[in-house]
MIDRENMI-523904 format. One record per residue (C-alpha): residue number from 1; residue in one letter; x negated, y, z negated. Coordinates in steps of 0.02 Angstrom, whole numbers. Each point is the difference from the previous one (the first is absolute). Example, Ala and Ser with C-alpha at 12.3 -4.5 7.8 and 13.67 -1.06 7.14 Angstrom:
+-----+------+--------+--------+--------+
:  nr : rest :     xx :     yy :     zz :
+-----+------+--------+--------+--------+
:   1 :    A :   -615 :   -225 :   -390 :
:   2 :    S :    -69 :    172 :     33 :
+-----+------+--------+--------+--------+
end
This chain:
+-----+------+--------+--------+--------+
:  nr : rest :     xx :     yy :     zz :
+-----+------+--------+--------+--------+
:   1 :    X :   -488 :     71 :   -890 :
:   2 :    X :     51 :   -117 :    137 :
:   3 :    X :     10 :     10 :    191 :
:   4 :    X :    144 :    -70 :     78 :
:   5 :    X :     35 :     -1 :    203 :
:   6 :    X :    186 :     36 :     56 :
:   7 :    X :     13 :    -80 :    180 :
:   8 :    X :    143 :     67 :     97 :
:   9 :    X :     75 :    -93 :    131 :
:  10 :    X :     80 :     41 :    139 :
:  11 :    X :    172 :    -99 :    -44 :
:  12 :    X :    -20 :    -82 :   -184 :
:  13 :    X :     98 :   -137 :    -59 :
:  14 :    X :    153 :     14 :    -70 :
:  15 :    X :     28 :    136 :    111 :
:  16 :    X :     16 :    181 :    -46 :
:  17 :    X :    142 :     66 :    -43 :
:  18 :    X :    -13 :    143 :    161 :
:  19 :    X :    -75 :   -150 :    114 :
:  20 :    X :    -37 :    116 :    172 :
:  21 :    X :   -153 :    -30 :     68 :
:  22 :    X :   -110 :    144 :     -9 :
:  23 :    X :    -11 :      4 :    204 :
:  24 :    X :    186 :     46 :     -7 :
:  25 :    X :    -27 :    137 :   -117 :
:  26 :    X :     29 :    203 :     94 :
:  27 :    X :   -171 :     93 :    -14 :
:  28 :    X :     50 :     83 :   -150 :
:  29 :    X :     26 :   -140 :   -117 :
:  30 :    X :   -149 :    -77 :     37 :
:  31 :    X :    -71 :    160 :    -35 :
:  32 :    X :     90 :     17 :   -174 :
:  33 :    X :    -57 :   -188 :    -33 :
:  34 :    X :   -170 :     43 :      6 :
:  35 :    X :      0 :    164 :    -81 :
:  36 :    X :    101 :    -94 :   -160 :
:  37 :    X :   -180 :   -113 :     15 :
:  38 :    X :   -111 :    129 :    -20 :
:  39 :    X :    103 :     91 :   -121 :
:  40 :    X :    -23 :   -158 :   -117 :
:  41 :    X :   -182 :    -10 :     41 :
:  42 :    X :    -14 :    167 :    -42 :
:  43 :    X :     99 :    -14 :   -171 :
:  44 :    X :   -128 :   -139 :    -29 :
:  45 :    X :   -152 :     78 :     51 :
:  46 :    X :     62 :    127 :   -145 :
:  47 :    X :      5 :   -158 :   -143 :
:  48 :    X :   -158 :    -63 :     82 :
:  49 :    X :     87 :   -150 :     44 :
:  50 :    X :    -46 :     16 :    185 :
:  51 :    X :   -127 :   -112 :     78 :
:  52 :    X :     54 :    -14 :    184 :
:  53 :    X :    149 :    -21 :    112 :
:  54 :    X :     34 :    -16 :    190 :
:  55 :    X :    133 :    -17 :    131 :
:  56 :    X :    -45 :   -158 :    149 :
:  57 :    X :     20 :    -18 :    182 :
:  58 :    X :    109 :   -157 :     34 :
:  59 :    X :   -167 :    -28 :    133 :
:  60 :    X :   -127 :    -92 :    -24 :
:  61 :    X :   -117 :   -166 :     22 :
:  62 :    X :    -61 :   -148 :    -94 :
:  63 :    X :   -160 :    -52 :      3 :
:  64 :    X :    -66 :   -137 :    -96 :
:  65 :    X :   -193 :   -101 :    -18 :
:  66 :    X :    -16 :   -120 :    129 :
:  67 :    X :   -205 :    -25 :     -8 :
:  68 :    X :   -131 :     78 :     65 :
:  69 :    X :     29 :    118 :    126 :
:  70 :    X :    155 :    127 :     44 :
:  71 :    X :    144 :    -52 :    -99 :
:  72 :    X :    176 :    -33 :     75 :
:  73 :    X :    111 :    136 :      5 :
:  74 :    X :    175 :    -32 :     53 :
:  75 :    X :    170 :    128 :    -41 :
:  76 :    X :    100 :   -154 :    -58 :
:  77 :    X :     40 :   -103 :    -84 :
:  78 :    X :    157 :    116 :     -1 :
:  79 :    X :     73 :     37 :   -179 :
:  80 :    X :    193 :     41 :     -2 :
:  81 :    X :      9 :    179 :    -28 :
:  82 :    X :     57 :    -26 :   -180 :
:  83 :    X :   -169 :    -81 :    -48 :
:  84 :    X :   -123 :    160 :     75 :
:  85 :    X :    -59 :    122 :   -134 :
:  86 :    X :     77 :    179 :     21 :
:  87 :    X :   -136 :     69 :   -126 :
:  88 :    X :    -73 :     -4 :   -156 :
:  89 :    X :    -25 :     99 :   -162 :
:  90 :    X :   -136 :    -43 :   -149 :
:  91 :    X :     50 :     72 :   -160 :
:  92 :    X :   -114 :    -10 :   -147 :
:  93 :    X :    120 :     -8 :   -156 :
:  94 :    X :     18 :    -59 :   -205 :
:  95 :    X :    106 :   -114 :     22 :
:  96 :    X :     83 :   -130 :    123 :
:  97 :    X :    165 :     88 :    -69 :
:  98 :    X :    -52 :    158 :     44 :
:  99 :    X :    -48 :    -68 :    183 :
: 100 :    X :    173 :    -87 :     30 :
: 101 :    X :     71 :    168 :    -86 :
: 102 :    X :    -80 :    111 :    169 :
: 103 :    X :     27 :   -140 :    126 :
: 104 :    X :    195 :     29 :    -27 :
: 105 :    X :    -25 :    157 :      1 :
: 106 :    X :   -102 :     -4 :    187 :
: 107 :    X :    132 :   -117 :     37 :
: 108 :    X :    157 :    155 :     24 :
: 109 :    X :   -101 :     78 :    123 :
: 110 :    X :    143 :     67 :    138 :
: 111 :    X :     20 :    -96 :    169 :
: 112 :    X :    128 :     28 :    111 :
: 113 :    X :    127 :    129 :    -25 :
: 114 :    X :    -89 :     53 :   -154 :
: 115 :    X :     36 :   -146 :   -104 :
: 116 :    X :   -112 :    -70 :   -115 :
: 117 :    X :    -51 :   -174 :     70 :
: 118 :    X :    -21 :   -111 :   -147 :
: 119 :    X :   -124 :    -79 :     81 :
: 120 :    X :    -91 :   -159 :   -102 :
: 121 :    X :   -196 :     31 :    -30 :
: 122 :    X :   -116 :   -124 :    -25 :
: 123 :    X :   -100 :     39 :   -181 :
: 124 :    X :   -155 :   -101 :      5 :
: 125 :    X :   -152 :     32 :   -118 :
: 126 :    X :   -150 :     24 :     77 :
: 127 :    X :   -151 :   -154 :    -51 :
: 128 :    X :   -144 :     34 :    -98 :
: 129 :    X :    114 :    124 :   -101 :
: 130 :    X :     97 :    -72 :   -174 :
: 131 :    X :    149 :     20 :     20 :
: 132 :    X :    134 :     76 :   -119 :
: 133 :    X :    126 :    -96 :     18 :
: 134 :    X :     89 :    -28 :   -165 :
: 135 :    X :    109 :   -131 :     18 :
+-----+------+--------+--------+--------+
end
């Protein structure tokens, strides 16, 4: 088995085929957005393919070492919106075919008006883990 992370972002690139920004979604699609997420983590808790998964506030800080003492923290420098992480998901699968098999599948999750998004995931493998990949 292999773990593999699927970032989300909040706009990918290309861009999704139903490209409206989550903040313009009505209350009830984002609600049937995020139930279609934990519907598939459920359906993967079932396969045991679970690990972890997690939805992001666009807020937040960044903080680096800057020697001894209280580091700097500072909310810039500002990312475009398209580079922020939306969430994340850790899948521990076979193969790297069967982890770009579920990432297309998380990827028609419904956005606005009910329509699948077609949003692009980034599939990374997670270090200190062999990977499957086949090719």
């Amino acid at each position: 088995m292999a773990k593999y992370l699927f970032l989300k972002h909040y706009r990918g690139a290309p861009e999704a085929v139903n490209d409206v920004p989550m903040d313009q979604w009505a209350p009830d699609e984002v609600n049937a957005h995020m139930q279609y997420m934990e519907d598939f983590a459920d359906k993967l808790r079932g396969t045991g393919e679970f690990v972890a998964s997690h939805a992001l506030s666009s807020e937040g800080a960044w903080v680096r070492y800057d020697g001894e003492g209280k580091p700097p923290v500072t909310d810039g420098p500002f990312a475009e919106t398209k580079d922020l992480i939306a969430g994340f998901m850790i899948i521990d699968v076979d193969t790297y075919d069967r982890a770009l098999e579920l990432a297309g599948e998380l990827s028609a999750a419904p956005g606005a008006h009910g329509k699948p998004i077609h949003e692009w995931l980034e599939v990374r493998p997670l270090m200190g883990v062999p990977p499957t990949v086949t090719e």
